[in-house]
C-alpha positions as CSV (number, residue, x, y, z in Angstrom):
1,X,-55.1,39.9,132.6
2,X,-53.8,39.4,129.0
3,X,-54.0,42.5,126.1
4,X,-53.9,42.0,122.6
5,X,-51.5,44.7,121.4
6,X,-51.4,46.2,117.8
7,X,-48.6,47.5,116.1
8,X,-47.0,48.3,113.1
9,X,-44.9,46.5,111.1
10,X,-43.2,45.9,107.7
11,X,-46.0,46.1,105.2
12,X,-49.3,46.6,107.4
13,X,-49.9,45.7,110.5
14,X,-49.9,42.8,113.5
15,X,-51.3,41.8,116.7
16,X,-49.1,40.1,119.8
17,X,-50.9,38.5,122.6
18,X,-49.4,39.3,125.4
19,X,-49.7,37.4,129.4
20,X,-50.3,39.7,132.5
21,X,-46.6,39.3,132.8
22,X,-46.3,41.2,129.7
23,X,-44.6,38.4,128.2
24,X,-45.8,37.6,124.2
25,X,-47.9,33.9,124.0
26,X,-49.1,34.6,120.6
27,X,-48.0,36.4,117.2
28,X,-50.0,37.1,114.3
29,X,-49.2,37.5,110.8
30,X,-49.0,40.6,109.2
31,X,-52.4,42.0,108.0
32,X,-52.6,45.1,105.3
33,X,-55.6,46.8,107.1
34,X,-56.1,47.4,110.8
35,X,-59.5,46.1,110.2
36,X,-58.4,42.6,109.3
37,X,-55.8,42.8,112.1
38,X,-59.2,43.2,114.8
39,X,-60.7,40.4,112.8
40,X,-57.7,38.5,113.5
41,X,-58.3,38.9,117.1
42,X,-61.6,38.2,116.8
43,X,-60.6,35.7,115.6
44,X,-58.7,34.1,118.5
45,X,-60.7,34.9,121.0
46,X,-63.2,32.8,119.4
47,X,-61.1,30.0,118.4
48,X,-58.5,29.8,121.3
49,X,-60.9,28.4,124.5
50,X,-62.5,25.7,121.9
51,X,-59.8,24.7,119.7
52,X,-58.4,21.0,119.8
53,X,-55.0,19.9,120.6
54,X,-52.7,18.3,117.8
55,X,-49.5,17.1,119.2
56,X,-47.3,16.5,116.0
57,X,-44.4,15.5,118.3
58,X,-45.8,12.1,118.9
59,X,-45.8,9.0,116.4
60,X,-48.7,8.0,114.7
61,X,-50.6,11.4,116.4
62,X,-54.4,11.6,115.8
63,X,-55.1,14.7,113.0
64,X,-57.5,16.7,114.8
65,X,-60.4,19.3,113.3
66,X,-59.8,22.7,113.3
67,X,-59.6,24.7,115.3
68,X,-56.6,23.5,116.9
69,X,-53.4,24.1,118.1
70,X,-50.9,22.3,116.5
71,X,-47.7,21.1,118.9
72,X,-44.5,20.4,116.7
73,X,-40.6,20.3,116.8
74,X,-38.6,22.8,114.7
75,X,-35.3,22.2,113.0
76,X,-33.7,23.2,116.3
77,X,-35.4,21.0,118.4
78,X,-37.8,23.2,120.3
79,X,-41.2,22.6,120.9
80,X,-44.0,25.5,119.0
81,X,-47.5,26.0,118.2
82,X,-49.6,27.9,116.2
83,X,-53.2,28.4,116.4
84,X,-55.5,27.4,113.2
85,X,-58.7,28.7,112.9
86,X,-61.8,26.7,111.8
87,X,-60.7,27.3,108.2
88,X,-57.3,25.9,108.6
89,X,-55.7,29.5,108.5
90,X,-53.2,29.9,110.6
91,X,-54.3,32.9,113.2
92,X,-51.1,32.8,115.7
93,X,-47.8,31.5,116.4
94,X,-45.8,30.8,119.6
95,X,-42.6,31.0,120.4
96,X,-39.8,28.1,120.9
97,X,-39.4,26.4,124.1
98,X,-36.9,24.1,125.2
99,X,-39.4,21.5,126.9
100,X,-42.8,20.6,125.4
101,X,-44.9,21.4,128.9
102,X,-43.9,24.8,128.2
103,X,-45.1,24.9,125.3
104,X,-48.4,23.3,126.6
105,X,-48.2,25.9,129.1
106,X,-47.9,29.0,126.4
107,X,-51.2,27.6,124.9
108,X,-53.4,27.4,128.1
109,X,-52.5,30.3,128.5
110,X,-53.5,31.7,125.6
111,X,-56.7,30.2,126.4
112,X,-57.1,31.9,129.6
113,X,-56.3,34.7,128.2
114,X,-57.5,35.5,124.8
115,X,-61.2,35.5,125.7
116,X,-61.3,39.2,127.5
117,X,-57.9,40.5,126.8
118,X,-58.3,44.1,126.3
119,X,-56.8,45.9,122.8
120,X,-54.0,48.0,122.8
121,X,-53.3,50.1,119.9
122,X,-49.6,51.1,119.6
123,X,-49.2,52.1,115.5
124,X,-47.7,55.0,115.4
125,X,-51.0,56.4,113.3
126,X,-52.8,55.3,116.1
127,X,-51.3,58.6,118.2
C-alpha cells in the first residue's frame, strides 16, 4: 500500500508519493501552508485513477483534457510525467526513466496507489 508522506522543505512544505516498496512515484511542488500541501493530495487522489494519458513522445500526439498525465522526453533523453489536475495545474512530477514502459509503469502506479494511500507527516513541527 502506497503513503503520501509530508515533509519540509525550502520555503514551506511538500508531499512525495511513495509505492509499498517505499520507492517515490510522485513529487509535489512546494506549498507555503500544510493545508494547501493536504489539498494537494486531495488533490491527486482525485485526479490520478481518472486522469487521461498524453504521450508527448509520439508525433502528431492527440492533446488530451485535463486531467492527465502528460508523458515527455527531457533534455537527457529520459522519459517523465507529471500529473495535471482538471485546471491544468501541475499536481505531481515523476522521476526519469531510461525506457518509456517504466515510465508508464511509475504512473499506474500512482493510480493504484494514490486513491487510499495513507498520510504520513514527517515536518519536523509535526513532532
Amino acid at each position: 500500500m502506497g503513503k503520501f508522506v509530508i515533509k519540509d522543505a525550502k520555503g514551506g512544505v511538500k508531499f512525495d508519493l511513495k509505492a509499498g516498496n517505499n520507492e517515490i512515484i510522485l513529487t509535489s511542488e512546494i506549498y507555503n501552508s500544510l493545508a494547501s500541501c493536504k489539498n494537494g493530495i486531495a488533490s491527486v487522489q482525485k485526479n490520478a485513477p481518472v486522469a487521461a494519458l498524453e504521450d508527448q513522445t509520439v508525433k502528431d500526439f492527440e492533446k488530451q483534457k485535463a486531467p492527465k498525465f502528460e508523458v515527455y522526453a527531457d533534455k537527457a533523453g529520459e522519459f517523465r510525467f507529471r500529473l495535471k489536475a482538471g485546471n491544468n495545474e501541475i499536481i505531481g512530477v515523476g522521476e526519469g526513466y531510461k525506457k518509456k514502459d517504466s515510465c508508464l509503469n511509475g504512473i499506474e502506479s500512482i493510480r493504484k496507489n494514490a486513491v487510499d494511500a495513507e498520510i504520513v507527516d514527517k515536518r519536523e513541527s509535526a513532532k
